[in-house]
Every structure is written in C-alpha cells, then in structure tokens.
C-alpha positions as CSV (number, residue, x, y, z in Angstrom):
1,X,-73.1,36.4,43.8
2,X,-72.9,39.5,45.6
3,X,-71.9,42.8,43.9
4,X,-69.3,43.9,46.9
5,X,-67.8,40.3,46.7
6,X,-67.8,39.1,43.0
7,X,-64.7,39.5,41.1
8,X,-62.9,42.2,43.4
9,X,-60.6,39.5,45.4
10,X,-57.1,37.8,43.7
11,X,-57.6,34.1,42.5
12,X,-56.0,31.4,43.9
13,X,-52.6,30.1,42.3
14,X,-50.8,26.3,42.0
15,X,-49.5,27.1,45.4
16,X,-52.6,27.5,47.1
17,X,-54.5,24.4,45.2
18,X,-51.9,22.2,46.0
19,X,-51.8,23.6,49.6
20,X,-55.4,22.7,50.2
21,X,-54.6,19.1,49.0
22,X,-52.2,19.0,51.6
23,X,-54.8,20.2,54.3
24,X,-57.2,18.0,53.3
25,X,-54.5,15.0,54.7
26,X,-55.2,15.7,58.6
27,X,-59.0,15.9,57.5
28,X,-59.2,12.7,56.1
29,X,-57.3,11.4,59.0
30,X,-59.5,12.5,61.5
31,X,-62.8,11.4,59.7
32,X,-61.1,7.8,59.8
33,X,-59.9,7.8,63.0
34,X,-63.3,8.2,64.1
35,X,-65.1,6.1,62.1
36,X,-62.7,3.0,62.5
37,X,-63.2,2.9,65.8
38,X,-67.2,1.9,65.7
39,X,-66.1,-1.1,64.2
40,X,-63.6,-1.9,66.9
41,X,-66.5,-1.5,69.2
42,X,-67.6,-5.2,69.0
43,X,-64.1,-6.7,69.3
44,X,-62.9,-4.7,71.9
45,X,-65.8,-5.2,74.4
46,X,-64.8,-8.5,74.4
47,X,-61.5,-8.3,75.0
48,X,-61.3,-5.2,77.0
49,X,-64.7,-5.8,78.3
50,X,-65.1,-2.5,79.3
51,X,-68.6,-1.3,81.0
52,X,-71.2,0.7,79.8
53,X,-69.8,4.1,80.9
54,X,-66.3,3.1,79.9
55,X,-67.4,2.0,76.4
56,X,-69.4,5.4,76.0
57,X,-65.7,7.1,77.2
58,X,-63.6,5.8,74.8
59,X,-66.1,6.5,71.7
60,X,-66.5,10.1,72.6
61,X,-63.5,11.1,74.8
62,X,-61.7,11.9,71.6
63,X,-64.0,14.6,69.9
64,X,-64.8,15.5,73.6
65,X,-61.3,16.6,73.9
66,X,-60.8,18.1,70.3
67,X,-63.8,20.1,71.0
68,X,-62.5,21.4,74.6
69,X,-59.1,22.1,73.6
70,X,-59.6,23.1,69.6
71,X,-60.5,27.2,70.6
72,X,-56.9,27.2,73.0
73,X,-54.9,25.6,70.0
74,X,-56.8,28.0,67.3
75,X,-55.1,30.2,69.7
76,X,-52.0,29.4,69.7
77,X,-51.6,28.5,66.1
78,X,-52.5,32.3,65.7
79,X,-49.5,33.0,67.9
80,X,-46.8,30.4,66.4
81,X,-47.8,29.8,62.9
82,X,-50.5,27.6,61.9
83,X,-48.4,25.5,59.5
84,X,-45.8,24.9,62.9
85,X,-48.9,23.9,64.8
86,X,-50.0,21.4,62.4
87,X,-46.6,19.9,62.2
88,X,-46.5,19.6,65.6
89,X,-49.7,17.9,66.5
90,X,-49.0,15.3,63.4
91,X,-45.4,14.5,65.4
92,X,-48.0,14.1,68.3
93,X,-51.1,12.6,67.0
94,X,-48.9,10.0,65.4
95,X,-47.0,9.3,68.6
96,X,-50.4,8.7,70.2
97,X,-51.6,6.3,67.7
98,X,-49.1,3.8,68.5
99,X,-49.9,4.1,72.6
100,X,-53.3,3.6,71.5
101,X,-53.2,0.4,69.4
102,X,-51.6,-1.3,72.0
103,X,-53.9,-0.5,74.7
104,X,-54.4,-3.7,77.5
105,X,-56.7,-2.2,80.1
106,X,-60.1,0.0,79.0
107,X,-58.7,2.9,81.3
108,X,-55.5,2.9,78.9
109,X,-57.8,3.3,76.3
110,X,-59.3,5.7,77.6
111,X,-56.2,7.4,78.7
112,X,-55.0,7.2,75.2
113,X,-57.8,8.4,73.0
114,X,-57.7,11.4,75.3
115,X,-54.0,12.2,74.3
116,X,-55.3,11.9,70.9
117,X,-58.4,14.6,71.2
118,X,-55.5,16.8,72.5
119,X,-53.5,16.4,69.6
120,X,-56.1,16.6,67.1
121,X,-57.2,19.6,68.7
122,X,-53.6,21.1,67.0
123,X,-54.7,19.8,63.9
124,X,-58.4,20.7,63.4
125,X,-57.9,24.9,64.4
126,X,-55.4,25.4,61.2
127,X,-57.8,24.1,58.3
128,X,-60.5,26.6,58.0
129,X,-58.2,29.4,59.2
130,X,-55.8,28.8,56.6
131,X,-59.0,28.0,53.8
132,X,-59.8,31.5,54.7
133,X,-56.6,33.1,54.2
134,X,-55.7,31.3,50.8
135,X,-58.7,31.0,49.0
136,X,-60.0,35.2,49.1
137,X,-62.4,34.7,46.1
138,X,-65.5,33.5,47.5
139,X,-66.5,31.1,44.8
140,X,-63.3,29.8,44.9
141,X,-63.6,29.7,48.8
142,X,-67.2,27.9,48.7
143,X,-65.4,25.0,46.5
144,X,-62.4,24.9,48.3
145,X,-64.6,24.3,51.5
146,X,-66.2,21.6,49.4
147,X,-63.0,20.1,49.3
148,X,-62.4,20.2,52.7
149,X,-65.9,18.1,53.2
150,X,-65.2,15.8,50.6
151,X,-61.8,14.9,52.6
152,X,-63.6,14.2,55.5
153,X,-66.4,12.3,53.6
154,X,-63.5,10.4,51.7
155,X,-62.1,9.6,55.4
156,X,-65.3,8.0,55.8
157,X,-65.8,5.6,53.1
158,X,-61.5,4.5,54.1
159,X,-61.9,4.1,57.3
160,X,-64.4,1.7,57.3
161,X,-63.0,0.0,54.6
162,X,-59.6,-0.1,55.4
163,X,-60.2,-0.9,59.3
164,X,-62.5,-3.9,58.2
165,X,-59.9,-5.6,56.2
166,X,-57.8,-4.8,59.3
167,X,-60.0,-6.4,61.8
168,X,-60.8,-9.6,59.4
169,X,-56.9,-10.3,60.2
170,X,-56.1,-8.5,62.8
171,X,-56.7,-7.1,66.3
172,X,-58.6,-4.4,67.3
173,X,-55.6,-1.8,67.9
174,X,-54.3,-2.2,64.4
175,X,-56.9,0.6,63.4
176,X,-55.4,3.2,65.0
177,X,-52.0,2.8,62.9
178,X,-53.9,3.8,59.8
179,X,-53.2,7.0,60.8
180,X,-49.3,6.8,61.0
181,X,-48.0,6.4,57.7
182,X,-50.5,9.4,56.9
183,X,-49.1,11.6,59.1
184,X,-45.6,10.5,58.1
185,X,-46.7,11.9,54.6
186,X,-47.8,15.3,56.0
187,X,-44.5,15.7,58.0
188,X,-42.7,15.2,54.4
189,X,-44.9,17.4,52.2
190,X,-46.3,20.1,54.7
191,X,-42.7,22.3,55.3
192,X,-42.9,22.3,51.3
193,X,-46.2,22.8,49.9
194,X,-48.1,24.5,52.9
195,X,-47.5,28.4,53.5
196,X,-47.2,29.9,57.2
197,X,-49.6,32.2,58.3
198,X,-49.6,33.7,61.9
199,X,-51.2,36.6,63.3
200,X,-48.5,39.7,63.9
201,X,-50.8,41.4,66.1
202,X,-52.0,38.3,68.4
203,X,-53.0,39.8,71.7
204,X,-52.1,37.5,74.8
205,X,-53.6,33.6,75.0
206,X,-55.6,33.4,78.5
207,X,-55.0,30.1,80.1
208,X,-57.7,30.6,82.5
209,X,-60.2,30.9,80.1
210,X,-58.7,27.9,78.4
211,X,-59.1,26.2,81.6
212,X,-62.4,27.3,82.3
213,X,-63.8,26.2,78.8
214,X,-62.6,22.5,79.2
215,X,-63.6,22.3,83.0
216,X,-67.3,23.4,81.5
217,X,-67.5,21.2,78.8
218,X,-66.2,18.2,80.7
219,X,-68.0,18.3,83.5
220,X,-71.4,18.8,81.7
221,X,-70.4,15.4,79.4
222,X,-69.2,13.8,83.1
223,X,-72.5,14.4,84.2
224,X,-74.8,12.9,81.7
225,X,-72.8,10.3,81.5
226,X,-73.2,9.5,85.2
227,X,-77.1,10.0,84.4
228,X,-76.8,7.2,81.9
229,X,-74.8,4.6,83.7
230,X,-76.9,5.4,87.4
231,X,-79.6,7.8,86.5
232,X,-80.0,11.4,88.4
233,X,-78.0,11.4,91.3
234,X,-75.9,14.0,93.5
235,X,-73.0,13.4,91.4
236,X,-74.5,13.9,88.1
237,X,-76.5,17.3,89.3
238,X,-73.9,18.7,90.8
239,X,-71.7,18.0,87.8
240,X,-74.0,19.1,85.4
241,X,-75.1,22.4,87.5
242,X,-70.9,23.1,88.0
243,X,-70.5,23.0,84.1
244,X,-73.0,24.9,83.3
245,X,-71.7,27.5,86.0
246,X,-68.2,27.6,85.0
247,X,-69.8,27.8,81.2
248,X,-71.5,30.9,82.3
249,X,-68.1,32.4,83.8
250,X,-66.4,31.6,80.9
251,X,-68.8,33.7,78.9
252,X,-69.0,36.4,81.3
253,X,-64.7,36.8,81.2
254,X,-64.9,36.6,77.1
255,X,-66.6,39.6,77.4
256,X,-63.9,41.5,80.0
257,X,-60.9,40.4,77.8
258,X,-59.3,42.4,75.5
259,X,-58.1,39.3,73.3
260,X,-60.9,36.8,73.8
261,X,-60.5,32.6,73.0
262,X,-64.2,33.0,71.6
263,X,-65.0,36.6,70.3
264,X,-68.8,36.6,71.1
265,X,-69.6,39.8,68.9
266,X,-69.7,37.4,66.1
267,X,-72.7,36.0,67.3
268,X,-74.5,38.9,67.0
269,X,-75.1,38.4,63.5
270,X,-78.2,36.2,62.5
271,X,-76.6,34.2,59.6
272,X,-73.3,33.5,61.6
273,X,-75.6,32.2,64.5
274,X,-78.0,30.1,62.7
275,X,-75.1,28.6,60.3
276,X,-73.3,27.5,63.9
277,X,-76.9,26.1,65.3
278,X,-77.5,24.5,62.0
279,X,-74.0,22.5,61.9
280,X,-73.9,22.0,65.7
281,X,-77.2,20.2,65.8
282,X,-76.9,18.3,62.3
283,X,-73.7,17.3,63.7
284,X,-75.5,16.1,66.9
285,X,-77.6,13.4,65.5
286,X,-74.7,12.0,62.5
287,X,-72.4,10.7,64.9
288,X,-75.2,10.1,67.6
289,X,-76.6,8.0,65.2
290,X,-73.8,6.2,63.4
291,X,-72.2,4.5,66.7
292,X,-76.0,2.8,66.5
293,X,-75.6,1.9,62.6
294,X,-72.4,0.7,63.4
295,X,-73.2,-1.8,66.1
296,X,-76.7,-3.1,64.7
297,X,-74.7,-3.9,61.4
298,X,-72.3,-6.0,63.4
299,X,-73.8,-7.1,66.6
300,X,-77.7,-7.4,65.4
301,X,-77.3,-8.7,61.8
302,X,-74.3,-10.5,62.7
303,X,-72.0,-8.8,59.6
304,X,-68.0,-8.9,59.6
305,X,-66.5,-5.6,60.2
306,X,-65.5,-6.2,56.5
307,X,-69.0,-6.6,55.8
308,X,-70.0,-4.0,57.6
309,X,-67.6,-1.5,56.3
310,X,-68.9,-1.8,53.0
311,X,-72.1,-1.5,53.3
312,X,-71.3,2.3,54.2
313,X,-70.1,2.5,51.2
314,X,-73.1,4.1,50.0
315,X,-73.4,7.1,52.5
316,X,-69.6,8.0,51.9
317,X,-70.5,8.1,48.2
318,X,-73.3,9.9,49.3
319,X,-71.2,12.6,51.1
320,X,-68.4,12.9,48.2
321,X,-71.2,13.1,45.6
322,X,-73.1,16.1,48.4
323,X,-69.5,17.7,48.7
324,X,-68.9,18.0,45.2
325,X,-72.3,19.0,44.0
326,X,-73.1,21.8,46.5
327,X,-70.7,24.3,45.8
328,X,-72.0,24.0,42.0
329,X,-75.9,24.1,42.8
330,X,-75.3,26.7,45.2
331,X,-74.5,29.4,42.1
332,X,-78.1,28.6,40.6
333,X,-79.8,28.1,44.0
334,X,-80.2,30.1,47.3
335,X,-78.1,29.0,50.4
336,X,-81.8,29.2,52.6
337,X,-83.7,26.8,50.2
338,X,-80.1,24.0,50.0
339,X,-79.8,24.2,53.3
340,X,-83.6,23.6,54.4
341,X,-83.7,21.1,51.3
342,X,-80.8,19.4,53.4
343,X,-82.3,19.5,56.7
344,X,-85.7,17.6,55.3
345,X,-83.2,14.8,53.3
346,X,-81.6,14.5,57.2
347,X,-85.3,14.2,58.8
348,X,-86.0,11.4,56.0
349,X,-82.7,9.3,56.4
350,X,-82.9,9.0,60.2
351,X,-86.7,8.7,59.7
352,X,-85.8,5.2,57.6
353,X,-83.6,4.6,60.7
354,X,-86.3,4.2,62.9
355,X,-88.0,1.4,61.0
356,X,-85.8,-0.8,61.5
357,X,-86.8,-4.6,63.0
358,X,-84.6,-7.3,64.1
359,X,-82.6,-9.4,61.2
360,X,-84.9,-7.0,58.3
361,X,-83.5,-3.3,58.6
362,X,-80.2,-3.2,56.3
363,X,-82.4,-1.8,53.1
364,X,-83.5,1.1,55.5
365,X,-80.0,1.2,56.9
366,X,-78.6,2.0,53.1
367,X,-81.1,4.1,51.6
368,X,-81.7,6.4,55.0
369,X,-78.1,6.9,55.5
370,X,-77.6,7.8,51.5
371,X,-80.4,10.3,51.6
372,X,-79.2,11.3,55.2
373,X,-75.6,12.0,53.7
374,X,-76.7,14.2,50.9
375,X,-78.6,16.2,53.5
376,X,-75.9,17.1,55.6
377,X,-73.5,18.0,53.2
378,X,-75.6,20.9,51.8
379,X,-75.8,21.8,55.7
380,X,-72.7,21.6,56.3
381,X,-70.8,23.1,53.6
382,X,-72.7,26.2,53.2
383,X,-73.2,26.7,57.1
384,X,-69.5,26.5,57.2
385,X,-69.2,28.9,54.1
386,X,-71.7,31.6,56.1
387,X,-69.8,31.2,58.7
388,X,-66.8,32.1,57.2
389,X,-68.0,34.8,54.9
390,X,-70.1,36.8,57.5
391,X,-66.9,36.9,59.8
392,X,-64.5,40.3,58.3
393,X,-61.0,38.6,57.4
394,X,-58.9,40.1,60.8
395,X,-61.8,37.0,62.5
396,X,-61.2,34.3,60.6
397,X,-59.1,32.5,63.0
398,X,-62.1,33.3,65.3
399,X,-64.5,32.1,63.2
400,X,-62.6,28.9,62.6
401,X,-62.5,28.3,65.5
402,X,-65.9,28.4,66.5
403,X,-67.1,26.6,64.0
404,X,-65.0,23.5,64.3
405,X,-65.8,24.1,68.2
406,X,-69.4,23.6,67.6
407,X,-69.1,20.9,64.9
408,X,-66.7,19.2,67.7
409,X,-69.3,19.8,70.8
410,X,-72.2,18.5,68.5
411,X,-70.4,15.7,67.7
412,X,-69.5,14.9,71.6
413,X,-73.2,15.7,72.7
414,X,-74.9,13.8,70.1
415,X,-72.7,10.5,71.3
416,X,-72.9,11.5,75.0
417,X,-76.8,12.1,75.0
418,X,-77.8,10.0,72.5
419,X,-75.2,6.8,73.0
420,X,-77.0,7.6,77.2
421,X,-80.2,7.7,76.2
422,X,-79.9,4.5,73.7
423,X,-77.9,2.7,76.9
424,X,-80.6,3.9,78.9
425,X,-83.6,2.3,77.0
426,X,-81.4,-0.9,76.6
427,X,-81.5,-1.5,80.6
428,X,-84.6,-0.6,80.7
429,X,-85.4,-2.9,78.3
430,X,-83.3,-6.2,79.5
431,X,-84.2,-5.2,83.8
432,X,-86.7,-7.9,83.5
433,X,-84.9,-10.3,81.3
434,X,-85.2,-13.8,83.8
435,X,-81.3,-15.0,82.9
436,X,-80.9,-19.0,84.5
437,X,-77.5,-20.8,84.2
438,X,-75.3,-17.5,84.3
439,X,-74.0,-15.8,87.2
440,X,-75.5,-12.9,88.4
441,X,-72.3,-11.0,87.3
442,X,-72.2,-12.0,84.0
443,X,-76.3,-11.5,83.5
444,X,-76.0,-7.7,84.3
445,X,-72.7,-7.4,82.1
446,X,-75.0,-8.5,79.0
447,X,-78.0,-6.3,80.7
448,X,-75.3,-3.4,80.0
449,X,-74.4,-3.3,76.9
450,X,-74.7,-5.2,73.2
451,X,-71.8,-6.6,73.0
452,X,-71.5,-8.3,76.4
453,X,-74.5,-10.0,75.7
454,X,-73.2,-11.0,72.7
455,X,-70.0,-12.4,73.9
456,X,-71.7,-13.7,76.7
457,X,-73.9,-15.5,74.6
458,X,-70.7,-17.2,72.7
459,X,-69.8,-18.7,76.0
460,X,-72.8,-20.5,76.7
461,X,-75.1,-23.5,75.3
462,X,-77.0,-22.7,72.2
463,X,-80.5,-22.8,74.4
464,X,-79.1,-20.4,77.0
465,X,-76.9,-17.9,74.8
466,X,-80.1,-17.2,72.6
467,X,-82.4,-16.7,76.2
468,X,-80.0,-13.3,76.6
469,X,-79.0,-12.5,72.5
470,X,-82.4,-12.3,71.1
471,X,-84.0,-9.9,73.9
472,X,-80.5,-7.8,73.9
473,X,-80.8,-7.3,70.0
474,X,-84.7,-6.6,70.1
475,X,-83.6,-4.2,73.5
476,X,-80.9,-2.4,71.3
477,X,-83.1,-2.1,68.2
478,X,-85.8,-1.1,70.4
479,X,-82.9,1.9,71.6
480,X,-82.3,2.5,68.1
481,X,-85.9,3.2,66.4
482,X,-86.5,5.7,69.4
483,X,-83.1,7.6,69.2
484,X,-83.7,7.6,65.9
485,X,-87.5,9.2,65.7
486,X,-86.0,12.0,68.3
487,X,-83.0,12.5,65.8
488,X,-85.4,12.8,63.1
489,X,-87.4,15.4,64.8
490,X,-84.5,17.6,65.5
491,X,-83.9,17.4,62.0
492,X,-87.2,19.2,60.7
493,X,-87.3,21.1,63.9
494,X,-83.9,22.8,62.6
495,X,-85.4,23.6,59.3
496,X,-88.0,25.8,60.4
497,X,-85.9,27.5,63.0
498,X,-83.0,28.4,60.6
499,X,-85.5,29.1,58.0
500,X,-87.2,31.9,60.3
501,X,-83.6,33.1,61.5
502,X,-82.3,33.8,58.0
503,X,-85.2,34.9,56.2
504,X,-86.2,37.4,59.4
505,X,-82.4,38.7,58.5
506,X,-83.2,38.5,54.7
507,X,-86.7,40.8,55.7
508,X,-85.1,43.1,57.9
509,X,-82.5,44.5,55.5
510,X,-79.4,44.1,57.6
511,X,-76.9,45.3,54.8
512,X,-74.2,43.6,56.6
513,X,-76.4,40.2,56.7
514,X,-77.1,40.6,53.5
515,X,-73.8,40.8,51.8
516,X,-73.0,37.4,54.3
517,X,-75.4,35.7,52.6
518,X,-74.9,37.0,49.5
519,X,-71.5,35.5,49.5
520,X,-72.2,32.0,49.6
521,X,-75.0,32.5,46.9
C-alpha cells in the first residue's frame, strides 16, 4: 500500500456496509437479466422465430443501449442525486420487465429490451460513483469493489438457475419477471439505507453530445450487423463510416466543453488507459463467448435450460470465489503480475473452448469456463480499482462512468462482432447443405440460425430432420471453435500490451502513476 494513501482516509461505518449491500441489488439484477436470456434463446426462436439479425438484436440491444445512454445518466445522476436516479430507473426497469415478458412479435422484443438498456442505463452510472464516495479507504475500497463483482457473479450463477426452473414450466417471457420482485425490494430499502450524493457544482448536461454518443455507437453496431446478415454493402459502409464520424465529432466537442459527458484528460494517464483497454476487451470476448456456451449446451448437446443452467454453476462459483479472493491476494501480490496472471487463465479457458466437437465438448465447456472465470475477475476487479484510484475524487462520477461505458461497449461489441462473425461462419458453412422435402423457405430459415434448424428439424421425419440438424450443429460448432481461438488470442495479446503500458509507467517514474498503482497494491 502506498505511503500517500495508507491509513490517512476515514473508515467506512454500518451505514456505508449496509449501503453497499443495497447497491449490490441492481447489480445482481442486471447480471441476471442478461444471462437468463441465453437460455430463452432456444425457446423463443421457435416461437417468435425471429431471423438472424433480429435474434442478434434482441441479445445485444440491451447492453447496446446501457452502454449509449450510461455516460448521459452518470450525468444526470450527478445533477439529481444518484440515490433519486436509482429509484427512478428501478420504478422503470421494473415497468419494462413486465412489457417484455409478454412480448408476441420479435420487433416487440426488440422494442422492449431497448426500453430496458435505457433504464438500466439509470441504474449502472450510480454504483461505482457512490463506491467511490463511501468507501475513501482504499483497501476498504478494493474489497468493497470485490463486492460489487461478486454481485454480479452471484447474478450469474441465479439467473441461470432460477430462469431454468422457469423455462422447465414455463414460457419464455417469465424470465424477465425475475427482476420485479427485486426491484420491488430496492424501492423499499433504498430511501432508507442508501445515502444521496449529488454534485453541488454540476456544470450544464449537453444533450447534443448525448445525442451524438448514441448516434455513434448505434450506427457502428447497425452496421456490422448488416455486415453479418448481408455482408459489405452500401448500407453497412456507409453506416459504419457515419459512426465512426459522428464518434470523432463527439470527441472533438468533449474537448470544446467546459463540462464534458466523458472528460478525456483522464486518459492521459497510462494506468487509467490500460485498466479501461484491459476491461473493455476482457469484457469483449465473456459475453461474446457465452451466447455460444449457451446455445451449444442447449441446442448441440440437446440439455434442458434446467440442465443447462447448472452446468454454469461452476464458472459462477468460479467468479464468487475470483471476487472474493482478489482483493485479499492483491495486498501480497502486485496488481501488474494478477492482472497478467488473469489475462493467461482467460487465453486458457477460451483456449478449452475451442476444442470442442459435436456431442463430446461439455468437460472443456466446464473446466475452460472455470479457469476463464477466475481470470477475469482478477481483470476486472483491479482494472476497475485503477481506474478508480488514478481518477482525483472531484472525477469519480467521471470515471464511473467511463468505466461501466467501456465494460458496457465491450460487452455490446464482443456479441455484435463475435455473435456476426459466428452467424457468418454458420452460413457459410450450411450454403451448400442439399435440403430435399422442405421448402426453400424453410431450408434457408435453418441455413440462418441454430435454432431454426433445430425446430425445423422437429417438424419433419426422422430421416429428413437429421439431413439439416447434424450439419447445422457441426456448422455452429465449427462457428464456435473459431470464435473461440480469435477470443483466445485477444486474450494473451492483452497481456503483453497492458504489461508494456504499465510497467513503461512503472519505468518512467510518473509520481502521479505511481501513487495510482500503488493504491490498488
């Protein structure tokens, strides 16, 4: 532990500790609203029967929204109170839930998981922000962010769980009303148990910069999904060159304003960028990953969701076990050599990932996603913590905010670009499948995606169902090995570059990078 930082800042009282318990709630909701809904994927292709681009829409619409929205409602929780904000998007989020469970069409789905990115985009802003204001010791701070994993890890292992008993007697919308009576708890304990905090001194909230940062970010994701369902066309250049323009005018105003959304001069410090890098990226290939996990589990090895909820068991153990551990290991180790340890357990995990075959992967899908799950919580926690730490106090709402907006935006990518790329190999794959006794219709619906092939295939004699299932699962698993192998590289490849970017800090003597990384040590 640093000199500067070690024992000069108040500890934490009963108020605070039960506070963070109470902002771990909209944590753990989140992480199961996500999860849940992979195992939905299977049931609600065939009733929705949504296409390839719609299915790839209502996975990643939500976290595409949280991350466009999550710097405007940082924002404004500044400006109202972050405890009012997170009141308030509960009422919402709660609200939305219900819309979404009863969903009848895949554009209400659609429709409706994009009302829910908005409103978790109130919820996500006020956790680190208010972590940062109530916990000012930094070991205390390093395990109360170890909480805040572990809530999301703990949302995890429920969510699967819970939504697989739900979907053994159920339909598929009854996993988004998990998160009702939750949020009907934080409405009841939040006005008591949760202090206010809200910036006196908030400078004015720009709405065009708002605007511009969610007209980037969606119209980059728009594109590469267009490349996915009809490869490179004039619609998904254009869309793609337009976000990336707008990005770049976005950046250009942050740097005219007097009151930013995203204060770039926090980027100027090595350890603040490679922490965001590091989480973005890590962040990239965990969810791009998972929706694959999810769907071989079910549609390849033919598991119940119940079955298939508990069997990932073992990475959410993983992740509560990573959570816990890090902020203790962390006192005896260096942050540099956890967090590159973590990145190599990552590149090992989605390395068992890609062997994989047909009906004999589920002992590679357990053991690479356990030893994948202790890898990213050392990443994760102590990026975040760095993050945190290497921002002074009066940023910590900016900080926040950036990270979650890059946690967010990895999150979106990794299922945008990866969930593409693995639809992309899949057509490739089944475009010279010879279908006879099905309609030309139907044929390309099962050439599209998993599941239509495997509903298809339900419809159909034995002889004729198994011509389309068994070279849609070898296509799919043929999708996943690859995406996989990539995801692995990106792994190590992260390693050495945040290796280089914090020790060339560490061998420069920047005394203001130093006492950042020194913090979480």
């Amino acid at each position: 532990m640093s000199n500067v930082t070690q024992g000069t800042a108040p500890k934490a009282t009963m108020k605070e500790w039960i506070g963070l318990a109470v902002i771990a709630l909209p944590c753990l909701l989140y992480a199961m609203d996500l999860t849940v809904l992979y195992l939905a994927v299977p049931q609600l292709t065939e009733e929705l029967k949504p296409s390839g681009s719609q299915l790839l829409w209502i996975v990643d619409i939500y976290g595409f929204l949280v991350a466009g929205f999550l710097v405007t409602m940082g924002t404004l929780g500044d400006r109202i109170g972050r405890r009012k904000l997170l009141l308030m998007g509960a009422t919402a989020f709660g609200i939305a839930s219900v819309f979404a469970a009863f969903s009848t069409t895949a554009e209400m789905l659609i429709a409706t998981r994009a009302l829910l990115g908005v409103t978790a985009a109130t919820l996500a802003p006020s956790t680190l922000s208010l972590i940062r204001n109530m916990f000012l010791d930094s070991d205390e701070r390093t395990f109360a962010i170890g909480v805040w994993g572990t809530s999301f890890s703990l949302g995890g292992a429920i969510g699967p769980l819970a939504g697989g008993l739900l979907l053994q007697h159920f339909w598929w919308g009854s996993v988004f009303l998990m998160s009702v009576p939750v949020m009907i708890l934080l409405l009841i304990v939040g006005p008591k148990l949760l202090p206010e905090f809200k910036d006196p001194n908030a400078g004015k909230l720009d709405l065009f910069s708002a605007f511009l940062s969610l007209a980037s970010v969606l119209s980059i994701i728009y594109g590469l999904k267009q490349v996915a369902e009809s490869g490179w066309n004039l619609v998904a250049n254009l869309s793609i060159l337009i976000g990336l323009a707008v990005g770049y005018i976005f950046i250009r105003r942050q740097k005219t304003l007097a009151d930013p959304l995203i204060d770039l001069q926090l980027f100027k410090l090595p350890t603040f960028s490679a922490a965001v890098i590091a989480n973005t990226l890590l962040v990239f290939v965990a969810l791009g990953t998972f929706l694959f996990v999810a769907q071989y589990l079910q549609l390849v090895l033919g598991l119940s969701p119940l079955e298939a909820g508990l069997w990932t068991l073992p990475s959410a153990a993983g992740n509560i076990v990573g959570s816990l551990t890090v902020p203790i290991l962390v006192r005896k180790v260096k942050p540099i050599r956890l967090m590159i340890g973590g990145f190599i357990l990552g590149g090992i995990g989605l390395a068992l990932y890609a062997q994989v075959e047909g009906n004999s992967g589920l002992a590679y899908i357990v053991a690479g996603s356990l030893i994948f799950s202790l890898g990213i919580c050392a990443v994760v926690i102590l990026g975040t913590d760095i993050i945190m730490s290497s921002a002074p106090p009066e940023k910590a709402g900016a900080a926040a905010s950036i990270s979650e907006t890059a946690a967010e935006f990895g999150g979106v990518l990794g299922i945008a670009v990866l969930g593409s790329l693995g639809t992309a190999i899949y057509r490739s794959r089944m475009s010279n499948i010879v279908s006879t006794g099905i309609s030309a219709q139907k044929a390309e619906e099962a050439k599209s995606t998993l599941g239509a092939a495997v509903a298809l295939s339900k419809e159909l004699p034995a002889d004729i169902g198994a011509s389309i299932l068994e070279p849609a699962k070898q296509a799919f698993t043929d999708s996943f090995q690859l995406v996989s192998a990539i995801s692995a590289g990106i792994a190590i490849l992260l390693a050495v570059i945040v290796y280089a970017m914090l020790r060339n800090t560490k061998s420069n003597s920047e005394k203001t990078e130093d006492q950042a990384l020194d913090a979480v040590s």
